[in-house]
C-alpha positions as CSV (number, residue, x, y, z in Angstrom):
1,X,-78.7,-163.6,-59.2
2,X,-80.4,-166.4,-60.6
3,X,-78.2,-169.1,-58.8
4,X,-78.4,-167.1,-55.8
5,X,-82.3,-167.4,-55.5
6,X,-82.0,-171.1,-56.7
7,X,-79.8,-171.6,-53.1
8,X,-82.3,-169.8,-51.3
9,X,-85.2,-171.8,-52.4
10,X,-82.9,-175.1,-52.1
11,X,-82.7,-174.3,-48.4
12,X,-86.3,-173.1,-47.7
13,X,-87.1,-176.4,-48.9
14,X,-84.7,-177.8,-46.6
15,X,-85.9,-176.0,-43.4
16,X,-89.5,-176.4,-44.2
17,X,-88.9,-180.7,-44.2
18,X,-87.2,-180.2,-41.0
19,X,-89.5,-177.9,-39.4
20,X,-92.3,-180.7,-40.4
21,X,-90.4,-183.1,-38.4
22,X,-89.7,-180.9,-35.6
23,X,-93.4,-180.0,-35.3
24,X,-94.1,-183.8,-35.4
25,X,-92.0,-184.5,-32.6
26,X,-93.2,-181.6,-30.4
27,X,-96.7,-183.0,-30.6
28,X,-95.7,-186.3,-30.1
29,X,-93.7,-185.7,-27.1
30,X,-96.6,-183.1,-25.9
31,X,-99.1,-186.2,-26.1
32,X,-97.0,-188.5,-24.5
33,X,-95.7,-186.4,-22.0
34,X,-99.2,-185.8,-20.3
35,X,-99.5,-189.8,-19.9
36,X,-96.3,-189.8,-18.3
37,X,-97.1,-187.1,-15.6
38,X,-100.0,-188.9,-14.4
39,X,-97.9,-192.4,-14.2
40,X,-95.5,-190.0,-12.0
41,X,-98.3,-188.9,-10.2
42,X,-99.9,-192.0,-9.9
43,X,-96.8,-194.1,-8.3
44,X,-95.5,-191.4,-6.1
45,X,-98.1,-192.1,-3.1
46,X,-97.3,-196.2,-3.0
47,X,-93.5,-195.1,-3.6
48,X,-93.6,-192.6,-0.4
49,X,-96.5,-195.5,1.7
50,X,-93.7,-198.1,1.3
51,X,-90.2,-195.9,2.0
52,X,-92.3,-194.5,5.3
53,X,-92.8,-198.4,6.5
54,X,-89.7,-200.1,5.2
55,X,-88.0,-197.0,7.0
56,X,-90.3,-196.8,9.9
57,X,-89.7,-200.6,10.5
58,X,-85.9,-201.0,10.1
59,X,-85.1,-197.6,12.2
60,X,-87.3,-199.2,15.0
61,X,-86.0,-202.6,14.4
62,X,-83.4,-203.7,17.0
63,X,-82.4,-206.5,14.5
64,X,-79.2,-206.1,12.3
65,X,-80.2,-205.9,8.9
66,X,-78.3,-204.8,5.6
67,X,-80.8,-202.1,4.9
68,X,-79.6,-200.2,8.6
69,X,-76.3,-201.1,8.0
70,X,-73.9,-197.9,8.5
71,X,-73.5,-196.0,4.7
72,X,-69.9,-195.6,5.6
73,X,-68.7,-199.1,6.0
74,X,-67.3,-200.7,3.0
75,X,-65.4,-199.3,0.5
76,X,-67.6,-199.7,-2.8
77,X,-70.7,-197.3,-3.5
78,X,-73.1,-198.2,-7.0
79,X,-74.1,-195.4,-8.4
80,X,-77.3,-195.8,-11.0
81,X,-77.1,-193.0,-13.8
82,X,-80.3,-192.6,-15.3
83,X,-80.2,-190.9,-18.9
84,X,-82.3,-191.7,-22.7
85,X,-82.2,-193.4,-25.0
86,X,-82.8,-191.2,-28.3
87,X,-81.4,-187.3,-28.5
88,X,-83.2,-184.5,-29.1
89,X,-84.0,-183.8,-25.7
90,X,-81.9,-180.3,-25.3
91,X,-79.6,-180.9,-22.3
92,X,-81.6,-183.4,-20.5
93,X,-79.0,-186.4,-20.4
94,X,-76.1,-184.1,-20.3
95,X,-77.2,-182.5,-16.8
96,X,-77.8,-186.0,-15.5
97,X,-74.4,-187.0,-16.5
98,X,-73.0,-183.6,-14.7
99,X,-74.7,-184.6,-11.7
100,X,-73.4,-188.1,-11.6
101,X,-70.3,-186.9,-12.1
102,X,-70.6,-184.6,-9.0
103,X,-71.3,-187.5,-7.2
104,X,-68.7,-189.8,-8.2
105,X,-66.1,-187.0,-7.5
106,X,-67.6,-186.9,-4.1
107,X,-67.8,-190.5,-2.8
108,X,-64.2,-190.6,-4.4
109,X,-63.2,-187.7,-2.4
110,X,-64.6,-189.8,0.9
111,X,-62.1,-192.9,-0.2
112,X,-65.0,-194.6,-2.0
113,X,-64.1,-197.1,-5.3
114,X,-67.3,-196.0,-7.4
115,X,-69.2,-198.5,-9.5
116,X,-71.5,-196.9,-12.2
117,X,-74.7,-198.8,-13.5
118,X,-76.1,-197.3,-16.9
119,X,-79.3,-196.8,-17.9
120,X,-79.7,-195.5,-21.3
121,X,-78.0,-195.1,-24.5
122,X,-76.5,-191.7,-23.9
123,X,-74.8,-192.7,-20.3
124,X,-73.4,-195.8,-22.5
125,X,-72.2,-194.2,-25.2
126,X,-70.9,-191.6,-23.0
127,X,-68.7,-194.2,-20.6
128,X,-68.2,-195.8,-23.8
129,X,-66.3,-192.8,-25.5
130,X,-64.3,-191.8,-22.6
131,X,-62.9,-195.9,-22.0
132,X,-64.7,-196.0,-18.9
133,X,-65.9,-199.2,-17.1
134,X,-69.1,-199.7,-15.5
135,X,-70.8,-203.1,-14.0
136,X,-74.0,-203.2,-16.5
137,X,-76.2,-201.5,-18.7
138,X,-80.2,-201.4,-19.6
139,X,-81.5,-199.9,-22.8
140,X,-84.8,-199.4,-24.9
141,X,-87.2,-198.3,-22.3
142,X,-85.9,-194.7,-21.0
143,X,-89.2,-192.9,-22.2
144,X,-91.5,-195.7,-21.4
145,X,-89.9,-197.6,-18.3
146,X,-92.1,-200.8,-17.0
147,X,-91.8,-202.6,-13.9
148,X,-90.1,-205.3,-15.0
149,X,-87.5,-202.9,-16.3
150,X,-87.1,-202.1,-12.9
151,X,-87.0,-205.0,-11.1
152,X,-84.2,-206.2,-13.3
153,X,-82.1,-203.1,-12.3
154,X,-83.3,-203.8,-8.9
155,X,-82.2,-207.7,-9.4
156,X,-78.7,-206.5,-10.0
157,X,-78.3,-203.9,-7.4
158,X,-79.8,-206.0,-4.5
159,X,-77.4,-209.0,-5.2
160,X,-74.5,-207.0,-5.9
161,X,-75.5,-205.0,-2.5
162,X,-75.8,-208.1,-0.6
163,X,-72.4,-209.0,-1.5
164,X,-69.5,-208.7,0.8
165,X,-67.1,-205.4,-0.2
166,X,-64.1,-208.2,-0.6
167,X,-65.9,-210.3,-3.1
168,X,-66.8,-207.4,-5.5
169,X,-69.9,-206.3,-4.1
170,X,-71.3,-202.9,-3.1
171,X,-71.7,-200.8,0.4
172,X,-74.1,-198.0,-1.0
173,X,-76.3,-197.5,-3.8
174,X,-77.0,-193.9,-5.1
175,X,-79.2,-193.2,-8.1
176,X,-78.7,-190.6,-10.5
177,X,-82.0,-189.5,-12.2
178,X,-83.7,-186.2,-13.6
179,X,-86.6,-185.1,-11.3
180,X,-89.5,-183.7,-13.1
181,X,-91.4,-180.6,-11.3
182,X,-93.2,-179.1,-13.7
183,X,-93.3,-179.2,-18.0
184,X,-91.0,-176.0,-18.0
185,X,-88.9,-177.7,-14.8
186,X,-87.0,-180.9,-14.1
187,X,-83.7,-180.8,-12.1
188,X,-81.1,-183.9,-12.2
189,X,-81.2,-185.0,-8.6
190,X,-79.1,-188.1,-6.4
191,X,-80.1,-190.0,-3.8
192,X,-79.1,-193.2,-1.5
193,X,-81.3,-195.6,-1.8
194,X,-79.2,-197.7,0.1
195,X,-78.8,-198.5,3.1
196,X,-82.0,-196.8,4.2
197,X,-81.6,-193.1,5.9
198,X,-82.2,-193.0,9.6
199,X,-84.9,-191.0,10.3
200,X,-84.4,-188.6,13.3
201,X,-87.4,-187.3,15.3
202,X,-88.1,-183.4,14.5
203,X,-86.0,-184.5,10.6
204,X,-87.9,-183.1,7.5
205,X,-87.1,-185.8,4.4
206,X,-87.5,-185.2,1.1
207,X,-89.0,-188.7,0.2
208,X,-89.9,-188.7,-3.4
209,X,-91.7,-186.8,-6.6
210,X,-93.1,-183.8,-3.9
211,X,-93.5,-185.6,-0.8
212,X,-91.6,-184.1,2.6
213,X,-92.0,-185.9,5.5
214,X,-91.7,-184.3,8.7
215,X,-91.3,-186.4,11.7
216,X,-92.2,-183.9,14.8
217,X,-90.5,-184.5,18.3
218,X,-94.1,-185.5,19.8
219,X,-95.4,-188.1,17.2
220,X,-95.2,-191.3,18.5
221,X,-94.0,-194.5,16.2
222,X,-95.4,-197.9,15.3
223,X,-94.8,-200.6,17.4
224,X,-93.8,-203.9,14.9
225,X,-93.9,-207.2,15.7
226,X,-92.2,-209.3,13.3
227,X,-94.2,-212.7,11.8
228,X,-92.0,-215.4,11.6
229,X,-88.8,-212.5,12.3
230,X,-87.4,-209.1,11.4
231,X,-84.6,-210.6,9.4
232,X,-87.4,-212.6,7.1
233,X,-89.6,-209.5,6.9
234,X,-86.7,-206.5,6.0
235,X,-85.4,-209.6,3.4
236,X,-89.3,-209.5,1.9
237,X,-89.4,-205.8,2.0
238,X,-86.5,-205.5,0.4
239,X,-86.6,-206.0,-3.3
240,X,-89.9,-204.7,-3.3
241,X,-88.9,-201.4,-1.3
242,X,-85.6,-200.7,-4.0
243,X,-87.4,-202.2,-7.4
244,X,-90.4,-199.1,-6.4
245,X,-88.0,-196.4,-6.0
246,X,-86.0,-197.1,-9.1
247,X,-89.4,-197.6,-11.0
248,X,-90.6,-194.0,-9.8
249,X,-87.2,-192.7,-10.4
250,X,-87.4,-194.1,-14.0
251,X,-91.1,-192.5,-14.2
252,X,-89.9,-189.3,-13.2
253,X,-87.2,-189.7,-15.5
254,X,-89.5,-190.6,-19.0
255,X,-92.0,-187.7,-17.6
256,X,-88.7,-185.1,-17.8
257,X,-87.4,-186.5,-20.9
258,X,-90.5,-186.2,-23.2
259,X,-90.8,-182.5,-21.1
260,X,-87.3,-181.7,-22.4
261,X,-88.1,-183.1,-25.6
262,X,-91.1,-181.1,-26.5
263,X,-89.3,-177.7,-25.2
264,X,-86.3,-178.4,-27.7
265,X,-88.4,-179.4,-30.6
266,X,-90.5,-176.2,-29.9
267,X,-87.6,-174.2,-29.8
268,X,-86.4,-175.8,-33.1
269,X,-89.7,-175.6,-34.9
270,X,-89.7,-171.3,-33.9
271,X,-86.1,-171.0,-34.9
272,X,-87.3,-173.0,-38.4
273,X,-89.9,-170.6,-38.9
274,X,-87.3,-167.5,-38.8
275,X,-84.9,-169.2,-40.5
276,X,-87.7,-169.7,-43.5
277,X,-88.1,-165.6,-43.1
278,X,-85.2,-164.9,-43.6
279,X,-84.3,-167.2,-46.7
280,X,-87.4,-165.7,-47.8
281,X,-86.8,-162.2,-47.7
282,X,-83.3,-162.7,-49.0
283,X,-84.8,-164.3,-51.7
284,X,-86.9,-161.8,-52.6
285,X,-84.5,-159.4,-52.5
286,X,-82.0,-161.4,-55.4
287,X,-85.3,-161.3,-57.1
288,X,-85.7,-158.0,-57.3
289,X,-81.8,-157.4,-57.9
290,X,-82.8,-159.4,-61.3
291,X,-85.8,-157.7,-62.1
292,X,-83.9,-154.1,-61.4
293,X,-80.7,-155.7,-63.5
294,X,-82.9,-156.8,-66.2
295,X,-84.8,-153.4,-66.4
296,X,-81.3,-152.0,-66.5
297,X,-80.1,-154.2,-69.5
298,X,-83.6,-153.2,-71.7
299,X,-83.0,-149.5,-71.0
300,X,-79.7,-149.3,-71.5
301,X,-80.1,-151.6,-74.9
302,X,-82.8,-149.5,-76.0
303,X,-80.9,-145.9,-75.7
304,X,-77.9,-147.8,-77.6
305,X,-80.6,-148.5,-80.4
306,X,-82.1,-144.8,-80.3
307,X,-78.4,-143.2,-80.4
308,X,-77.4,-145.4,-83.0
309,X,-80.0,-144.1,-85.2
């Protein structure tokens, strides 16, 4: 009995040093993750402002641009996985991964050679396990992205976009991230960020991080005019149009990650504190085994004593 309760004791121990760490990262994450909502919230309006021109101006351009360029010519589509950097996050990298695979299966099922782009240690390590290439990789920022971060992604993607199918470069890019809705919601989503979606009158698009964009058969468009040209303009508008959608969806990302992060810690922290009950109650009840044993032994050694004499 005694080296029973010595285990039980040995593993309350145990659970209690990992519930303290559990409870530390829940409050960390539940600190962090309120800072990372409002840089969601905060980029989402300049995100939607700049996809509504860049869109408004290339779908009402006449001039032949790579951002209008038809999504199914060319054979090569980039797809961006977006995933962390750290564990401990409950399924949130592993439903991104799910989703990019859907995708991948699906531009391979329209004849499309896929191209993956990592970002995170959990899509590299992932791609790395299974002996799968990919064309590059970014770590180290997943639940704090900057906008450098994303211009460098951005830097990659443009030139390898702007690069003819033959020569190794891309006809699509597709981004793979996890959409955050709510602290007890965030859904892995896709979407093509290039070349640019034409936007039909009476269409309702989903932009980005809440915002639906309806465009009604009445409503009448902007009229551009170009200074020096269109082709100078869209060639501006372009890194700065695809490094602010991969920057909100990295945002949206980091605000889903620390989400997911605080619900698994909190879920770890509760089952620490039944696992503690129960090693407690267990060990309570091998104490008072002992004690009942030990009475057993006294009385039974003192009627030995009295029949003896």
């Amino acid at each position: 009995m005694g080296g029973q309760m010595r285990v039980y004791r040995q593993r309350i121990r145990s659970v209690t040093a990992t519930k303290k760490i559990t409870k530390a990262m829940e409050l960390i994450a539940a600190s962090r993750v309120v800072k990372a909502r409002e840089r969601v919230l905060a980029s989402a309006p300049y995100t939607h402002a700049l996809t509504h021109a860049v869109s408004a101006a290339a779908t009402y351009s006449s001039e032949e641009h790579p951002l209008t360029r038809s999504a199914d010519a060319g054979t090569r589509a980039g797809v961006v996985i977006v995933t962390s950097d750290r564990g401990l996050a409950g399924a949130y990298s592993a439903s991104a991964l799910k989703a990019a695979n859907e995708l991948m299966e699906r531009l391979r099922g329209e004849g499309k050679e896929v191209v993956p782009y990592l970002v995170g240690r959990k899509a590299i390590s992932w791609f790395k396990f299974r002996d799968r290439d990919f064309a590059a990789s970014w770590e180290g920022f997943s639940d704090s992205p900057k906008p450098e971060n994303a211009r460098e992604i951005a830097d990659r993607v443009i030139a390898d976009f702007l690069t003819p199918d033959e020569e190794g470069g891309l006809s699509q890019v597709h981004v793979v991230y996890t959409r955050f809705r709510s602290m007890v919601t965030q859904e892995a989503r896709d979407l093509r960020l290039l070349p640019l979606e034409v936007v039909e009158k009476g269409a309702r698009v989903e932009v980005d991080e809440g915002f639906v964009e309806q465009r009604d058969e009445g409503e009448l468009q902007p009229l551009y005019s170009f200074e020096p040209d269109a082709d100078t303009v869209l060639d501006q508008l372009l890194p700065q149009y695809v490094a602010s959608r991969i920057y909100t969806c990295l945002l949206g990302a980091a605000a889903s990650e620390l989400a997911a992060r605080q619900r698994a810690m909190k879920s770890a922290t509760d089952n620490a504190e039944e696992l503690i009950k129960t090693y407690t109650r267990l060990a309570n009840q091998a104490r008072q085994a002992e004690i009942t044993q030990e009475i057993s032994e006294i009385v039974g050694g003192a009627n030995a004593l009295a029949d003896a004499k």
